[in-house]
N, C-alpha and C positions, 0 to 999 in steps of 0.2 A: 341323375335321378331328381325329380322336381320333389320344391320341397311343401310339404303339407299344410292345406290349410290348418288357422290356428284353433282348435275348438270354440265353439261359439260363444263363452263365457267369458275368454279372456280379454275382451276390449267391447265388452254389451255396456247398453243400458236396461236397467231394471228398475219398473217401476212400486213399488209396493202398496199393496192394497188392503187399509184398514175396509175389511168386508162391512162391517157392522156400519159402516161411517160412508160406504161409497156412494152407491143408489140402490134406493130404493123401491123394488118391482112392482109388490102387492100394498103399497099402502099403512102397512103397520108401522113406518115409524123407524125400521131395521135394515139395512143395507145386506142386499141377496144376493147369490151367485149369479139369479138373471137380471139383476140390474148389474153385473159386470160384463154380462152378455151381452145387452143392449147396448152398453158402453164403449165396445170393442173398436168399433170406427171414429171413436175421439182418442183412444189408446195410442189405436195404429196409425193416426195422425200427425200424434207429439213425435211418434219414431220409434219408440221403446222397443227393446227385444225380446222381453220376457216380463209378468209380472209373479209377484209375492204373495201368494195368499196369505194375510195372517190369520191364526186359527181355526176354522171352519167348521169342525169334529161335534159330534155331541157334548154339551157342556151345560152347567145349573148358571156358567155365566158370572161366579164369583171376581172372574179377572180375566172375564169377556173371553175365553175359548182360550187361557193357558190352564185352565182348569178344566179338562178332558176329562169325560163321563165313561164315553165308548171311542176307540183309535179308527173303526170300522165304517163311521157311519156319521154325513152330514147333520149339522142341528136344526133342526126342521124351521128354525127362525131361516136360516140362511137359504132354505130349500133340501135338494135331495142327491144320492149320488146321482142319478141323471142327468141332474141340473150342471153337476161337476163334470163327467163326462160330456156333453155338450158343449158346455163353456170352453174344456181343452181341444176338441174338435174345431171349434171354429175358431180360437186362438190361434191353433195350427196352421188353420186354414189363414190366416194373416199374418204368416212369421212369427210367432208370438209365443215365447215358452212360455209358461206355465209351472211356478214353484208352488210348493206348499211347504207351512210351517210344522216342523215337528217338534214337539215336548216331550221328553222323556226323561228328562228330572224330575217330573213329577207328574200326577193327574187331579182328577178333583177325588173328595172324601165321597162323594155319589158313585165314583167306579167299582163293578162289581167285586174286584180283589179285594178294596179297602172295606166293602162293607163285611164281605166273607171275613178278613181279618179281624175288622171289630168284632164279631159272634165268635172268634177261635180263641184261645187260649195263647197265651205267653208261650215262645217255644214250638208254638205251630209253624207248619208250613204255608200255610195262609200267612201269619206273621211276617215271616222271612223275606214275605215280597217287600215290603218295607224296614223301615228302618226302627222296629221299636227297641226301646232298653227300660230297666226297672230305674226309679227315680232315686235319687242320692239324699243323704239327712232322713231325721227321723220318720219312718212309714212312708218314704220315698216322697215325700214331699217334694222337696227340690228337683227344676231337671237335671238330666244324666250330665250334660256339660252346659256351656255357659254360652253356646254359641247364640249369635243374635239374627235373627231372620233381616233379609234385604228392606223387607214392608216396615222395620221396627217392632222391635223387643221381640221375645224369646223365639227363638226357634222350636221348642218342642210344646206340645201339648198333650194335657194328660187326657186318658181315657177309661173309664168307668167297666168294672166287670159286670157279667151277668147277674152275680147278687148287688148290684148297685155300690159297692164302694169301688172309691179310685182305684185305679190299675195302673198300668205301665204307661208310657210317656213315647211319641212319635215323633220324626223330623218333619218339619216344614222349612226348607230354606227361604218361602216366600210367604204366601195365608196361609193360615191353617188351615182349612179348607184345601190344600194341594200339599198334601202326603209326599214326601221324596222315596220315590221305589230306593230298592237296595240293590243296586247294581253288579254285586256281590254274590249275588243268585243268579246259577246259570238259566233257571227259569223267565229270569227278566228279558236277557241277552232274546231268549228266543221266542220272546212273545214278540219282541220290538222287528226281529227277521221279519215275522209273518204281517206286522202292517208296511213294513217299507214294501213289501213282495205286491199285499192288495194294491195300493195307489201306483205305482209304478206298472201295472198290469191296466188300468184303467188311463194309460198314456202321461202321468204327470212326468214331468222333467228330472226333477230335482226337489230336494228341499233346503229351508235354511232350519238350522238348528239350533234350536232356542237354549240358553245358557248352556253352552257344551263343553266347556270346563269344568262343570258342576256336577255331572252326574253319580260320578264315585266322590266316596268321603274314604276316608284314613280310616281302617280298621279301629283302629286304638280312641276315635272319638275323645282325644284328648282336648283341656279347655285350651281357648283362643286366648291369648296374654292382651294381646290390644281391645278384646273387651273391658278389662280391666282396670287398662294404666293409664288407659286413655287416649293412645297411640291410634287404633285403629287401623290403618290401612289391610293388607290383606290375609285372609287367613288361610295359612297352607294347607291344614287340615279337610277344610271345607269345600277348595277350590282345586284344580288342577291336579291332581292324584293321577298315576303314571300310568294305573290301568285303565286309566279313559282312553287311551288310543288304541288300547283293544277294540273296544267299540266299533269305532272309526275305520280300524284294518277291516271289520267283519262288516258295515254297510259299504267303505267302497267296493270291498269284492262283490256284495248282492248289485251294487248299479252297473258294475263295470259287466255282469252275465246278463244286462238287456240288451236288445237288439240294436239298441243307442244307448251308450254309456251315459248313466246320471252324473248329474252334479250335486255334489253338497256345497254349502259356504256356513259355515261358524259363526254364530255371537261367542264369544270369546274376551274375558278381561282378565289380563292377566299381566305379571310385573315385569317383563320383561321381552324382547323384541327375539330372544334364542328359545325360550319357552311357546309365543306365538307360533315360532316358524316350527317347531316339532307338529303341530298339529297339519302341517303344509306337508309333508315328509309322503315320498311318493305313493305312498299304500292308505295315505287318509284321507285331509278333505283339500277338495281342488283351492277353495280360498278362505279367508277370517274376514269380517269385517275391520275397517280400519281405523275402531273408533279415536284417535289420537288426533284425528284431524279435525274432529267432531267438537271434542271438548278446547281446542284452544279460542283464545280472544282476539280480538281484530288487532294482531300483531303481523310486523312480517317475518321477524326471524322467529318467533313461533311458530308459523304458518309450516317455514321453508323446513324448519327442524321436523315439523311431522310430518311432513311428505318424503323426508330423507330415510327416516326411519321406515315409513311403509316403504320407499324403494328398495331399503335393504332388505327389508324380508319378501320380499317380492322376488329377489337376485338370491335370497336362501333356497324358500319354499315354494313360487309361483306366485302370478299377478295379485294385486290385493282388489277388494272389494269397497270400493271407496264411498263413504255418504259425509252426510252432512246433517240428517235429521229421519228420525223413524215415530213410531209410537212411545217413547217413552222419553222422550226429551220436550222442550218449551220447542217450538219453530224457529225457524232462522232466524228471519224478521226482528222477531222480538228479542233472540238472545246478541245476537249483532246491532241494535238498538240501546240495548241496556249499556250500563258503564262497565268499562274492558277492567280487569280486576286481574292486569299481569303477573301478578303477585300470587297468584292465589295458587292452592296446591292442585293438581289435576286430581277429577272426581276417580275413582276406582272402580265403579261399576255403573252403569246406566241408570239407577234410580239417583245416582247423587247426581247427576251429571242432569237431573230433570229439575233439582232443587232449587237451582240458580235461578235468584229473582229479584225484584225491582225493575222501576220505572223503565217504559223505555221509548225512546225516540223512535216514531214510527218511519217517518222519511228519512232520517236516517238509516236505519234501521234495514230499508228499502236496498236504498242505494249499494249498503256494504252486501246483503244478500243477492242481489243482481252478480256483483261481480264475482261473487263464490261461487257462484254459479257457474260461472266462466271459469275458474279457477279449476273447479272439480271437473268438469267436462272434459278440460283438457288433460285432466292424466292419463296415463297407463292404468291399464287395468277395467272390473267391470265400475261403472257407477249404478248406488241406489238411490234414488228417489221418493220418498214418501208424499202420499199422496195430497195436495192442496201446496206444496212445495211451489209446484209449476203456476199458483194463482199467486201466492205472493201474500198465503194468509198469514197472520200475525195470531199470536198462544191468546187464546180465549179466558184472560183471567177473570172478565166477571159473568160467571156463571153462579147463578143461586146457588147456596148449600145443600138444598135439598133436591137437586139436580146433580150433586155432584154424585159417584159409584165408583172411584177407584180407592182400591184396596189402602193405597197408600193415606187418600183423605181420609179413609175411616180408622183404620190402627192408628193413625196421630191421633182420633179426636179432632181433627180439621187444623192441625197445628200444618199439616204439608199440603199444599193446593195437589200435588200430583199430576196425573198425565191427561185427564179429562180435556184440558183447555187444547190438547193440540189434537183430537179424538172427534170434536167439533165436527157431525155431515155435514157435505162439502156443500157448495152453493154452485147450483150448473147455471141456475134463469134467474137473470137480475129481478123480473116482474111476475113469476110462479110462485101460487103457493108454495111456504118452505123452501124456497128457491131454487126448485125444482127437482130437490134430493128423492121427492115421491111424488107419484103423482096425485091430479087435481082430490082432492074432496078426501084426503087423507089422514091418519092418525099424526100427532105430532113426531119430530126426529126424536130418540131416544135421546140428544141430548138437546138442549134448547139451542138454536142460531141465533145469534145476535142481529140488532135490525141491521148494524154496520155491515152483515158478511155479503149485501145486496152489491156492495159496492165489488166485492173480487170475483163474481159471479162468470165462469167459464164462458158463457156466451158473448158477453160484453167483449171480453179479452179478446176471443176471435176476432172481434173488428177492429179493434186498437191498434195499431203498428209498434204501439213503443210499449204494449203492454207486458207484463212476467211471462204470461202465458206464451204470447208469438215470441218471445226472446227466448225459452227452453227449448220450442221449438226448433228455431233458427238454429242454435248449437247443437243441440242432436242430430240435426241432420246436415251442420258442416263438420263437427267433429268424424264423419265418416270417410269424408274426405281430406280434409286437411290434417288430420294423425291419423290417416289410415295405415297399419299395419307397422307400425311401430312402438315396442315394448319399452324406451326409452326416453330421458329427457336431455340438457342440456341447460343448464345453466347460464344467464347470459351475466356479465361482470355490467351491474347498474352502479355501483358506486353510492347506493345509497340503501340501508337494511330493510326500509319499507316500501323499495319499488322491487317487485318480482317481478321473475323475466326468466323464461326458459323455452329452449325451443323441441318441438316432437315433429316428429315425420315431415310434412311441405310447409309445415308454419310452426308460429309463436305463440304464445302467450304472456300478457304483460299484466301485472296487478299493481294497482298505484293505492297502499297502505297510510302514503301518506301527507302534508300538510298544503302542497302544493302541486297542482299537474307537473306531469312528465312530458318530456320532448323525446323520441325515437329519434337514438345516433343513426345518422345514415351509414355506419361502419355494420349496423347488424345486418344491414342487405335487406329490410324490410321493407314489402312495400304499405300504402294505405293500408289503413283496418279494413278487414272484410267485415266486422261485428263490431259493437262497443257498445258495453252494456251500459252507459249513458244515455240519458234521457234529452238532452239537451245537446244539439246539433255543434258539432268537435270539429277540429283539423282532425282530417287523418292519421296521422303521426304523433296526436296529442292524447297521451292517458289521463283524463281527470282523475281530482281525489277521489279515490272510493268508489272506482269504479275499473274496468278490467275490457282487456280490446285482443282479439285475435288477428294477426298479420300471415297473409302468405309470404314465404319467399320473393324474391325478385329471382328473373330467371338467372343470372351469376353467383345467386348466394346460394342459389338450389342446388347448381355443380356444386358447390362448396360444402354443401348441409354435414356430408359424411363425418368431414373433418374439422368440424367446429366444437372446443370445449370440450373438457370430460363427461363421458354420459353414464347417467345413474340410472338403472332399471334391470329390465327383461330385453336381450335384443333376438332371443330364439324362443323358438318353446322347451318347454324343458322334459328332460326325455322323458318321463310320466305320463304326460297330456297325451290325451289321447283325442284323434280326428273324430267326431263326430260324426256317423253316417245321418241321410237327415229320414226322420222319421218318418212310416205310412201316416197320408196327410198333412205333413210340416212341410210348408211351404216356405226356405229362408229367404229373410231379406236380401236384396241385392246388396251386395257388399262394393 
């Protein structure tokens, strides 16, 4: 009996698409779903197999589209659902899935529930859709608990009755402005059925799901101790509560009844690598992201330990979802630039994990994100990509104050730069107005470009040979070949903790962490680098510092490959996975 291909997710690249930031169509300023239209043939160039949409829905825009107005229906900045249907039509039509982001932790205080609630009474059913409670201490002054929102300080705000005195107090795990539904309410469960049912009707893929450890809290809204003591870390209460994989059983059964089974993938922070993989468990979501690899520092037994870990939960629960940088982190560049601070405790959730700052060597800086590049490519599993990744942009930290719009600048007071600097429209035309994010004779980008971003401009890099851009290239389109169809890796004995080396499917990967080049043992059967993310013209067989090279086999080591070193991963699919039929109009890539 032949054995099935592997669904399409489990060894993709995915590129993710800050909408707002991509291009530009009409000239406002705002990045539209038909300037992702237009873009398709530089997309489907890089290689990519699928992109991300982040938010797109109707939104007042408090925290750029995680603040959800209506679930139903595009924000006319970004265009229309025809625009969206369109875009997946001829995405298909180029191999190309097509995710969108869901939020269902929360919406914005503009959605018609929260306003119906504010006009209802304590106790209502309008209420119940969220999470309010009466306040604690005299005339409820105080909120109900002490928990602290991700953005900084409280989590609840109070809210005024119709004869105008204060009233009862709501959750926000994030702005106040984004209301956390009660998940508690079977009402919630089945409002959220009916929008996975619309989009997936209108051909989308998949979505990724935004904070989805988050969506239930603890009945009991008991306080947080680490608010208090000054500990910190995480809070049980808040996060990870056991009836969230309800959820999870009831959207994969709606993806699994389409005529192509959807994908999900999880944002996920959570304390442990057996708590991650529960959410992998065959009835929920196909992968988590892995953010562990995300936050460590240009070490190598760092490095090795978090890819160890993603392998084991990859051999629990399925392949993992591998990145390196998204919307709410500083960029590679710059946080691989800055000084490595091994010492320091791992961030706990993505906004900490954005906080990380000081100076930073840009060529530096360069070099090390080159090779991570290589690094991540070569795993098991799908990789994400965020968008300006593939030029080699460095965090935009001097942007005016009065430029700045994320949530987090404004709750410190400007005490946290936030996420704005990596949020930056991207730069297509070295010599275009706006550098061609809109076209000629247009409104300025929602956020300002720096004159320096002329210099990473997508066009240029097409002609470059040694540029970020033709080197992402390059690897997406050998990683198909040279780890093709294998779930596994293979650690090679370097002898020293900051040269990595592991081998997948016809080839290697070698990452040199550290003070001196590396010389390739002719004992590994390696031949020449087919890649080396160096700049500077190498031996073959020679890893520079800070820089990372891919080797095929020789054809003796290739009979050999089977039986070389213990191997950590996925080396089948797991009986879950489901084959993918390919969709009316999806055309897949040649594999």
């Amino acid at each position: 009996m032949p054995i099935p291909p592997r669904p399409w997710w489990e060894d993709a690249v995915a590129y993710q698409v800050y909408v707002r930031s991509f291009r530009d169509s009409n000239g406002d300023g705002i990045g539209d779903l038909p300037g992702i239209r237009a873009a398709l043939p530089e997309l489907s160039s890089l290689g990519i197999d699928a992109i991300w949409l982040n938010p797109c829905y109707t939104s007042p825009q408090r925290d750029h589209g995680y603040d959800i107005a209506d679930y139903f229906e595009i924000d006319p900045a970004y265009g229309t659902i025809d625009d969206l249907a369109h875009l997946v039509e001829d995405a298909h039509a180029r191999g190309i899935r097509v995710l969108m982001d869901m939020v269902a932790n929360h919406c914005s205080d503009e959605h018609a529930w929260f306003r119906q609630a504010l006009a209802a009474e304590p106790g209502s059913a309008e209420r119940e859709r969220f999470i309010f409670r009466d306040g604690r201490g005299v005339d409820g002054k105080q909120p109900p608990n002490n928990w602290q929102s991700v953005f900084g300080g409280s989590a609840w705000t109070r809210v005024f009755d119709a004869d105008g005195r204060p009233g009862q107090w709501y959750l926000h795990s994030f702005d106040r402005a984004q209301p956390d539904f009660n998940w508690r309410n079977p009402e919630v469960a089945a409002y959220f059925d009916q929008v996975l049912t619309f989009w997936f009707d209108l051909g989308v893929d998949g979505f990724r799901i935004d904070v989805a450890h988050g969506h239930v809290k603890s009945a009991e809204l008991a306080d947080w101790p680490g608010a208090d003591d000054g500990t910190g870390g995480h809070n049980h209460d808040m996060w990870d509560q056991p009836e969230v994989h309800d959820i999870y059983r009831s959207w994969r059964a709606i993806g699994e009844r389409q005529s192509e089974p959807k994908y999900f993938v999880g944002e996920i922070w959570v304390p442990s690598v057996e708590r991650l993989s529960a959410y992998l468990r065959s009835d929920e979501l196909h992968q988590a992201f892995n953010f562990e690899l995300l936050v460590q520092p240009w070490d190598g037994p760092r490095l090795r330990a978090a890819i160890e870990s993603g392998l084991h939960t990859a051999s629990v629960g399925g392949p993992q979802a591998w990145t390196l940088s998204n919307h709410d982190v500083h960029r590679t560049v710059t946080r691989y630039g800055q000084e490595q601070e091994l010492d320091a405790p791992e961030p706990t959730d993505m906004i900490a994990a954005a906080r990380r700052q000081g100076t930073a060597d840009l060529e530096l800086g360069t070099r090390r994100a080159r090779a991570a590049a290589a690094l991540l490519l070569a795993l098991p599993g799908t990789v994400y990509l965020y968008q300006g990744e593939e030029l080699g942009l460095p965090e935009v930290f001097d942007l005016p104050d009065h430029a700045r719009q994320d949530p987090i600048w404004l709750r410190s007071g400007g005490m946290e730069l936030g996420r704005d600097g990596c949020r930056v429209p991207l730069p297509w035309s070295a010599e275009e107005p706006n550098f061609g994010f809109t076209p000629s004779a247009s409104s300025a980008p929602w956020l300002p470009q720096p004159e320096w971003f002329g210099d990473f401009a997508a066009d240029s890099q097409r002609k470059d040979a040694g540029s970020m851009l033709r080197l992402y290239s390059r690897l997406i389109q050998e990683r198909r070949h040279l780890f093709r169809g294998s779930g596994s890796i293979s650690w090679l004995d370097t002898g020293d903790p900051q040269l990595l080396a592991f081998t997948r499917g016809a080839g290697a990967c070698v990452i040199n962490l550290g003070d001196e080049p590396a010389s390739i043992p002719s004992e590994w059967g390696l031949g020449p680098s087919i890649i080396s993310t160096a700049t500077s013209v190498v031996d073959g067989n020679v890893v520079p510092v800070d820089s990372a090279a891919w080797f095929a086999f020789t054809p003796a080591r290739a009979d050999a490959a089977a039986h070389t070193g213990p191997r950590v991963g996925f080396d089948s699919p797991a009986p879950h996975l489901h084959t993918a039929a390919p969709q009316r109009r999806f055309i897949p890539k040649e594999q």
